[in-house]
C-alpha positions in Angstrom: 107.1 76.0 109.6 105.1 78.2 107.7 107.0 79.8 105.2 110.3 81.0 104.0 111.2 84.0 102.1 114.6 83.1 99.9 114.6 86.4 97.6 112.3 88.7 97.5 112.5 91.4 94.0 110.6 95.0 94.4 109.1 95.4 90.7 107.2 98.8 91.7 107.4 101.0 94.1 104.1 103.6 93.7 102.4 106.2 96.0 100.2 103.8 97.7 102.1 100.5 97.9 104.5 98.5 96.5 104.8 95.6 94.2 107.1 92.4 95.1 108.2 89.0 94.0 109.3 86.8 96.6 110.5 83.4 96.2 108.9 81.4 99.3 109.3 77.8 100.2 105.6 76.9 101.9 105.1 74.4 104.6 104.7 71.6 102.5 107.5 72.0 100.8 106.5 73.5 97.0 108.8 76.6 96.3 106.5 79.0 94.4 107.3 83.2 93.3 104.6 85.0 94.4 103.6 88.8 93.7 102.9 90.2 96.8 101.1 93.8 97.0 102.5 96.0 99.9 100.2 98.3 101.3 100.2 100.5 104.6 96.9 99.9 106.0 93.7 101.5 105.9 90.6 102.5 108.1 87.2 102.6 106.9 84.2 104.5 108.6 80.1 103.8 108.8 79.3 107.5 110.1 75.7 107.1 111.7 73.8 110.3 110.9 71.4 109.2 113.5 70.5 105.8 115.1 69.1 104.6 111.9 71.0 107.1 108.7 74.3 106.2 107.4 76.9 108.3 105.6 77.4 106.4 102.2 79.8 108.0 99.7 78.8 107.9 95.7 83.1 107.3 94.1 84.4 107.6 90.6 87.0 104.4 90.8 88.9 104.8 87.7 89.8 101.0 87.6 86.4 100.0 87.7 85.5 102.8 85.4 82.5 103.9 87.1 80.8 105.4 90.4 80.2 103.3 93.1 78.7 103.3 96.4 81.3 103.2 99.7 81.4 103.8 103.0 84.6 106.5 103.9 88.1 105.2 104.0 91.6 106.0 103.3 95.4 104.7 103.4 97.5 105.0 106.7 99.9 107.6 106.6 103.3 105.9 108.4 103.1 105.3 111.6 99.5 106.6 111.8 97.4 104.6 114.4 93.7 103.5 112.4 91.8 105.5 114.5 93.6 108.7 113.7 93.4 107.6 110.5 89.6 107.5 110.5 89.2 110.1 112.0 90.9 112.2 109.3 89.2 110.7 106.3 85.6 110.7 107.4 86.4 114.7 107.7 88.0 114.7 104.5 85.3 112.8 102.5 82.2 113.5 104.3 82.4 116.9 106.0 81.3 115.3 109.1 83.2 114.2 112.5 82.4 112.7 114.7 82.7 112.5 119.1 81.6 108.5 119.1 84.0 106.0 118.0 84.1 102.3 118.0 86.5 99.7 115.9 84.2 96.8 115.0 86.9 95.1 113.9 89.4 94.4 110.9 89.6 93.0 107.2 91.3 91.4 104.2 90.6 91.9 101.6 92.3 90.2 99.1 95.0 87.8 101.0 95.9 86.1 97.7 98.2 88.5 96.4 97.9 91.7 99.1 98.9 92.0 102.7 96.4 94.9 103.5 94.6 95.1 106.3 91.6 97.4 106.6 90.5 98.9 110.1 86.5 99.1 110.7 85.2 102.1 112.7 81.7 102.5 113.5 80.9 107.1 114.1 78.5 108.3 115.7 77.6 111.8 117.3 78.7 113.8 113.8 78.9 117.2 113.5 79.4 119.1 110.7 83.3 119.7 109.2 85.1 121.2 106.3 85.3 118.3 103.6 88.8 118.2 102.2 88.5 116.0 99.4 92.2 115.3 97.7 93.0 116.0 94.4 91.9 112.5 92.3 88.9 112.1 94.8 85.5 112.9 92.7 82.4 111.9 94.7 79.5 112.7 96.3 78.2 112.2 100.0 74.3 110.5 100.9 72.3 110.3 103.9 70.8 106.3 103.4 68.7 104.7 106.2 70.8 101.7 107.3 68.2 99.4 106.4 68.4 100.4 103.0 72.2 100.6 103.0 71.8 96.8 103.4 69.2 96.3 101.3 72.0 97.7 98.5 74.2 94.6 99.3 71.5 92.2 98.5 70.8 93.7 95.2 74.0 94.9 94.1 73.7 98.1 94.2 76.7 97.9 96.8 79.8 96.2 95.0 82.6 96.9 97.5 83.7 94.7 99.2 85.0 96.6 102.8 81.5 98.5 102.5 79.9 95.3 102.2 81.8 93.6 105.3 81.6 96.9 106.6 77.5 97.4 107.1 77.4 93.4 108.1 79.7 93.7 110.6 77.7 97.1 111.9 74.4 95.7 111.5 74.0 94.2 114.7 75.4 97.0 116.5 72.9 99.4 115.1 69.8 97.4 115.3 70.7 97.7 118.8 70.8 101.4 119.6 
């Protein structure tokens, strides 16, 4: 047994996702209520300029209340596979698609309290497209030599956490190319 759901209480429903208490019984017996955030899915990009540029995106993040370095990504519409997802939001954000793609694999990243699931996509081959940033989106888009988009982890400088898994999990791939 793993675990069983015995009432479960929306408390928000928003654009994004959704908020809900569910009253679970665990394997080991302990019945707990636990906030859950619903959320679609999302894919997440590292466009390769060339064998040794990334894409890197400066955001405002209103919750963090500052700018901060990512890597493209956006929510799954429904029934949107991640790739099509990708696909859109690196044109969107960057101004760039791309004719190379490869999914290095998936995260998540906060399984405490959130059942997202964010798709990793490595571009390469970009050519240029018409950005089509939406409406709360503020940023700004930055050629960065891998190498240094790494470097950025190890001093801070990179905070975010599906960038951060994001370049790791890409690392290997482009030191080989």
């Amino acid at each position: 047994m793993s675990a069983k759901v015995s009432k479960q209480i929306t408390r928000h429903q928003g654009r994004v996702f959704t908020v809900v208490t569910e009253t679970v019984t665990l394997a080991n017996g302990v019945t707990v209520d636990a906030d859950i955030l619903r959320h679609p899915g999302a894919s997440a990009i590292i466009p390769m300029y060339d064998k040794d540029t990334v894409i890197l995106i400066r955001q405002y993040r209103h919750a963090v209340g500052e700018y901060i370095w990512e890597i493209p990504a956006g929510t799954l519409i429904p029934g949107e596979l991640p790739e099509a997802c990708a696909k859109r939001e690196l044109i969107e954000e960057t101004g760039f698609s791309a004719d190379e793609w490869q999914k290095l694999g998936e995260i998540i990243p906060v399984p405490g309290y959130s059942d997202e699931r964010i798709h990793i996509f490595l571009a390469a081959g970009l050519t240029g497209a018409e950005q089509n940033l939406d409406k709360d989106e503020v940023l700004d888009v930055h050629k960065i030599k891998f190498a240094q988009a790494v470097e950025m982890i190890y001093k801070g400088e990179i905070q975010d956490a599906k960038t951060i898994a994001a370049l790791l999990m890409a690392k290997e791939f482009v030191g080989k190319s």
